[in-house]
N, C-alpha and C positions, 0 to 999 in steps of 0.2 A: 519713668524714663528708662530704655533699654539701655543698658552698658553690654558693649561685646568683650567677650573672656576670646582672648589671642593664644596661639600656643607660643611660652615662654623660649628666653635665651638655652638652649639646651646643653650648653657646653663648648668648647674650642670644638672646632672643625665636625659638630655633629649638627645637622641642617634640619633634620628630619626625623620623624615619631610615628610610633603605632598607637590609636587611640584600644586602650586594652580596655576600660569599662570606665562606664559612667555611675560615680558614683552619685548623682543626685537627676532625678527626674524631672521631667516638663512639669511646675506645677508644685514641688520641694519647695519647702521654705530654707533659703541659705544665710549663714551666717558671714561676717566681714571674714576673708582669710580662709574658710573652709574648705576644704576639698573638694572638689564637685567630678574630677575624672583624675585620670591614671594615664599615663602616656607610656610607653614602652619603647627604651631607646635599644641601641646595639648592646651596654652594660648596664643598667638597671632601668627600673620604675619610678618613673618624676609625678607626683601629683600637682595638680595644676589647682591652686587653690579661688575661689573667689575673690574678686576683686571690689564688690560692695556688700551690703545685706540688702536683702530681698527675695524676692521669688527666682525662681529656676526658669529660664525663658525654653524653647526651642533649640534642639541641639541642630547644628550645623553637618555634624558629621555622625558617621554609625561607630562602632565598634570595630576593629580588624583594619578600618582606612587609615590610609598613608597621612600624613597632614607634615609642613614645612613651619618652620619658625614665624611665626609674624600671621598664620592662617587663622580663620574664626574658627571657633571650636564652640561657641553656644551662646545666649544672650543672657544677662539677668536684670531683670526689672526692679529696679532699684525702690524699695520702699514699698514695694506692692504687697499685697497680700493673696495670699495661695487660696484659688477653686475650691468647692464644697470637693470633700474626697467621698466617695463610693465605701461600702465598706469591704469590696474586693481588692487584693494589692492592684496595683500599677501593671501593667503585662512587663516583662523584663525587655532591654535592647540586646538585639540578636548580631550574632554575625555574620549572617549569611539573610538575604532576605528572603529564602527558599526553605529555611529551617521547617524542621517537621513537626506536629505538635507533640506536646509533654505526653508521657505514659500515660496510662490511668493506674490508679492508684491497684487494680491487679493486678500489678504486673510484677512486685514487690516493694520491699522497704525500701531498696536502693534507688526504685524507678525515679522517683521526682528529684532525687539529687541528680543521677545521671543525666536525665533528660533535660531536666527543668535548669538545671542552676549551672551546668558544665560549658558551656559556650556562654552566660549572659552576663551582664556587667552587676545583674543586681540580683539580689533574695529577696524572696518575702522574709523579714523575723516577729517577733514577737511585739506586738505595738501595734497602732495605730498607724498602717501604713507601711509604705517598703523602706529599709535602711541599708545604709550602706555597707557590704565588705571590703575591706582592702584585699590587695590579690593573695597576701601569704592565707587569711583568715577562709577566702573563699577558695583555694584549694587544700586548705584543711579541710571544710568542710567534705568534698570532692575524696580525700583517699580518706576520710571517717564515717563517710557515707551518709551521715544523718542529714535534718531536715533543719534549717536555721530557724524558722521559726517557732519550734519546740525549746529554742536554746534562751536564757535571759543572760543579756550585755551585762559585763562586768567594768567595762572599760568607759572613756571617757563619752558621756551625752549616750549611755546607754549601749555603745557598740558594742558587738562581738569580738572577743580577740581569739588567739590559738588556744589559750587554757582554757578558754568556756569551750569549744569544740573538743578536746582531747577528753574534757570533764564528762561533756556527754554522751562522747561516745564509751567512756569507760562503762556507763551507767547505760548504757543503751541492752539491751535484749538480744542476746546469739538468733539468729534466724537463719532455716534451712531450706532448700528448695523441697523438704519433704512434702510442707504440705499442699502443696500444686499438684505434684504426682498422689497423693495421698486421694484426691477431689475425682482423679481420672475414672472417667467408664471403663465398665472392661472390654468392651473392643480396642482399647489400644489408641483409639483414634484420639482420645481428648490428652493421653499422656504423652503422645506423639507431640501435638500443641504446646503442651506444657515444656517439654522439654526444646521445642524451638525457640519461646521466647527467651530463654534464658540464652539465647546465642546471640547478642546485642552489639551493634561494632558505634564505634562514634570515633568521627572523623575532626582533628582539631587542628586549623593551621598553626604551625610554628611558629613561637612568639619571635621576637627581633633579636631577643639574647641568646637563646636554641639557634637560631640563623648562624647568628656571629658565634658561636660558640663551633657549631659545624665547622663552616671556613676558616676560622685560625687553624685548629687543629688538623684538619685535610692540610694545610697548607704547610703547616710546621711537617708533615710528611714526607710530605711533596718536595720539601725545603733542603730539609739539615740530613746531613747523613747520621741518621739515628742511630747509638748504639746502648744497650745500655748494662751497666756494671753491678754484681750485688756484694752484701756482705752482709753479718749479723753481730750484732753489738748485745752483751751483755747487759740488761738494765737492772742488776742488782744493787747497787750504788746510788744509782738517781731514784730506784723506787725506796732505798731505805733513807733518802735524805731527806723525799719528799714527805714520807710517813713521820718522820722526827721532828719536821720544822712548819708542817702544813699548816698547821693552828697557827702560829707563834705570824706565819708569812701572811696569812687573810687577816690578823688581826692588826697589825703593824701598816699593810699594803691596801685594805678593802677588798683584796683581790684572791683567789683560789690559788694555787702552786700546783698548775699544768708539768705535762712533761715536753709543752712546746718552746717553750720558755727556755729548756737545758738545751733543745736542740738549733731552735734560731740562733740563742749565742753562742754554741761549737761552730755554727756554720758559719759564723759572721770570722771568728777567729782561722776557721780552714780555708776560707778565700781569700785571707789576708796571706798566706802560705800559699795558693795555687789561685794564682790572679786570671787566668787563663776562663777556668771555673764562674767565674762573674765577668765576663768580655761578654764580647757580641760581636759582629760582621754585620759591615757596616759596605755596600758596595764592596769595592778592594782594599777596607779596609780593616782591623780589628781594633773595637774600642775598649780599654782598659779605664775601668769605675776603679777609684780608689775611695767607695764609700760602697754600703753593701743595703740597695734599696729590697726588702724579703722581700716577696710576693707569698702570700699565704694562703691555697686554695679551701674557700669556707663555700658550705652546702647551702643557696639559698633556696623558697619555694619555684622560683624561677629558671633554676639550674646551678649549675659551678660557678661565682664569681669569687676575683683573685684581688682584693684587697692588699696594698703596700705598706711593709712599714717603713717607713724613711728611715734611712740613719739609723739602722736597726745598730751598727756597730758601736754606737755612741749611749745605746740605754742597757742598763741594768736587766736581770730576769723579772723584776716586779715591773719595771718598767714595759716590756714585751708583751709580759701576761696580759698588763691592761691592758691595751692597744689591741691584742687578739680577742681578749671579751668582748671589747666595745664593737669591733666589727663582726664578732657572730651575733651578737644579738642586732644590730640595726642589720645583717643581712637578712637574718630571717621577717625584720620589720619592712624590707626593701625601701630602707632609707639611705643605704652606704648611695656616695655620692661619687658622681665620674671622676673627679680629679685624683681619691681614691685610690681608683682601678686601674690609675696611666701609669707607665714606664715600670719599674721593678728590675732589678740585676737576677735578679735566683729565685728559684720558684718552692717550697715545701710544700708536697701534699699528703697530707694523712689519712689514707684509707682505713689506719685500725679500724678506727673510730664505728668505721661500720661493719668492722670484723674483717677486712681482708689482711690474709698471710702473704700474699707476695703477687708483686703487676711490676708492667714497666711502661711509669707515666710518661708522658705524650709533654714535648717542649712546649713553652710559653713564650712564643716568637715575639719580640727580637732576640730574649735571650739563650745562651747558650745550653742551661743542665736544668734540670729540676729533680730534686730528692722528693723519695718515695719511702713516705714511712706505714709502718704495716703495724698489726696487735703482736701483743706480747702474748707466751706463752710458755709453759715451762717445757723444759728439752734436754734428755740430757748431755750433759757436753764433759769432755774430759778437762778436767783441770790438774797439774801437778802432779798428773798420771794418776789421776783418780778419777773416774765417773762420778760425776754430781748432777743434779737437776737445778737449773738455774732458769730465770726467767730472762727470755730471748725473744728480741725481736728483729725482722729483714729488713735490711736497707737497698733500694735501688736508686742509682745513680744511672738517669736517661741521660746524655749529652751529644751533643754535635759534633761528630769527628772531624768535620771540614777546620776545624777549631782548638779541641781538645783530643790528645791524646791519650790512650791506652793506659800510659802511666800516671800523668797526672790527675786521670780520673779515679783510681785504687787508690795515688796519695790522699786525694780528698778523701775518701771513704774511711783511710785507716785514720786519719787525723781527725775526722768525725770520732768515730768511735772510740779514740784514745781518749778521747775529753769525753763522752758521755759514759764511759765505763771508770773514770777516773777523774768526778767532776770539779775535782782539786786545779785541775790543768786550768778549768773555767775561771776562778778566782784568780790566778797568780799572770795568766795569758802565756800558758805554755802551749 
């Protein structure tokens, strides 16, 4: 008996999904609860899991299609048993029915991961049959370039996760287009070839979160009258406190002793000081939060998503730390959940992390500022009328002038930095 797989409740006020890939084939044997696709809202990736065990019926929809809450999305035959398999994979679902065929294996290492696996929902891997990647998994593969099924699943029922893909490609082989040209005639004509194919373009619609990731930010442009303020904090203090007590803090807490941690609670303490700083405009109105929700932009496979911490003013720094691990790792799992990603007073983004010295981020509309933190480096600075080399890093403070003022955007900044150069002020709530 066929059971039809519906696309689920997707959240308040979000009606609508992009089917991003299928993870289980016409003809898959599925387990009760299993994953079988990936849906792709405006802020994350909802897998839609099986609703009996049985075979994989017929998909309803392709990949790239729009689908509404309450839509068919595929059938499964409850109790059945799965078709003699070939011992060729499955062909992958495409998203475009016009797609072009895969490279041949001439054309390089990289051909069949670009060609073959970049647009489709599924890989061949290692087994008996094609398996599923999830999306962070399958654009690891995509900027590692390898082939999935050279790779053996480390994860649960044999899948592949990001550590088998970074593991292989550690262990993969350097390859150069030398030896293409190396093969050329000397008329020039076959290196001429040689050197065309490597000009390759591949064309990828915009997932739902790239979309909506575009339009806020255009719109926050559009919006707030952007300006934005800097300064640089001394991290001599927070790095010698982190060095003395890191051990003592993961062992006590489970958790590492970031340096987000010092700076979400300066920040939670500098908005209690300049309320303005954490408001919003609202119509003709300005609304004052006397609770400081961070928003904390974390790097997913997806793009930028801004995970909340609630009531950041009310926890602890072990407390903080946890709450920012737990949402980098389920970002990069694209498990963080919409509820999540809603509302937020103040935004932190840390470009260090990927070595940037100094930008000026882009508001997180509704609200009014967002801090920009940058890598440390050492610089010399005068202190006590002596040149010294201290370890330094840039702060910017983007804010909405329609809002916030000139001054009380520098107060915040010095009031940051007075507590993270002196993280005594942190303890006592000076």
């Amino acid at each position: 008996m066929a059971t039809e797989v519906l696309v689920p409740t997707l959240g308040e006020s979000i009606t609508e999904a992009t089917v991003g890939e299928w993870l289980k084939q016409p003809g898959d044997k599925v387990a009760a609860d299993e994953p079988i696709a990936s849906l792709e809202t405006d802020k994350v990736s909802v897998e839609v899991p099986s609703p009996v065990a049985g075979v994989m019926g017929e998909h309803a929809v392709k990949v790239g299609d729009t689908v509404e809450v309450g839509a068919l999305l595929a059938t499964v035959d409850a109790g059945g048993s799965a078709p003699a398999q070939s011992s060729a994979p499955q062909p992958a679902v495409t998203q475009s029915p016009a797609s072009s065929p895969s490279p041949s294996p001439s054309q390089g290492d990289a051909a069949p991961v670009a060609g073959g696996y970049g647009n489709h929902g599924t890989a061949p891997v290692a087994g008996d049959g094609p398996a599923a990647l999830s999306p962070s998994v399958r654009r690891a593969v995509l900027e590692h370039g390898v082939d999935p099924s050279t790779i053996k699943g480390t994860g649960k029922d044999g899948r592949i996760t990001k550590e088998d893909v970074a593991t292989a490609a550690s262990s993969k082989p350097q390859t150069t287009a030398a030896p293409a040209v190396a093969g050329a005639s000397s008329d020039g004509g076959a290196a001429t070839a040689g050197r065309a194919s490597s000009r390759g373009e591949e064309r990828i619609k915009m997932t739902r979160l790239r979309q909506t990731i575009a339009k806020r930010l255009k719109e926050a442009q559009n919006t707030a009258a952007m300006l934005t303020t800097f300064n640089d904090v001394d991290m001599t203090a927070v790095i010698e406190a982190r060095a003395k007590y890191k051990d003592l803090f993961e062992k006590k807490h489970g958790v590492r002793l970031g340096f987000m941690g010092f700076f979400v609670k300066a920040a939670t303490m500098a908005l209690k000081d300049i309320p303005s700083v954490n408001a919003s405009i609202e119509g003709d109105e300005i609304v004052y939060h006397d609770y400081a929700d961070i928003s904390v932009a974390v790097s997913s496979p997806g793009g930028l998503v801004v995970p909340v911490i609630r009531d950041a003013q009310d926890l602890s720094v072990a407390g903080i730390e946890k709450t920012i691990g737990d949402f980098g790792r389920r970002a990069k799992d694209g498990t963080l959940k919409m509820d999540e990603m809603r509302g937020g007073t103040f935004t932190i983004s840390n470009g260090g992390v990927f070595g940037s010295l100094m930008s000026t981020p882009i508001i997180n509309p509704p609200q009014s500022a967002v801090l920009g933190l940058h890598r440390i480096e050492d610089r010399p600075v005068v202190v006590n009328g002596q040149v010294v080399v201290r370890p330094m890093m840039y702060l910017a403070l983007s804010y909405d002038h329609r809002l916030i003022d000139g001054r009380e955007a520098v107060t915040f900044l010095v009031a940051l930095k007075n507590a993270i150069e002196d993280p005594t002020r942190i303890l006592i709530d000076l």
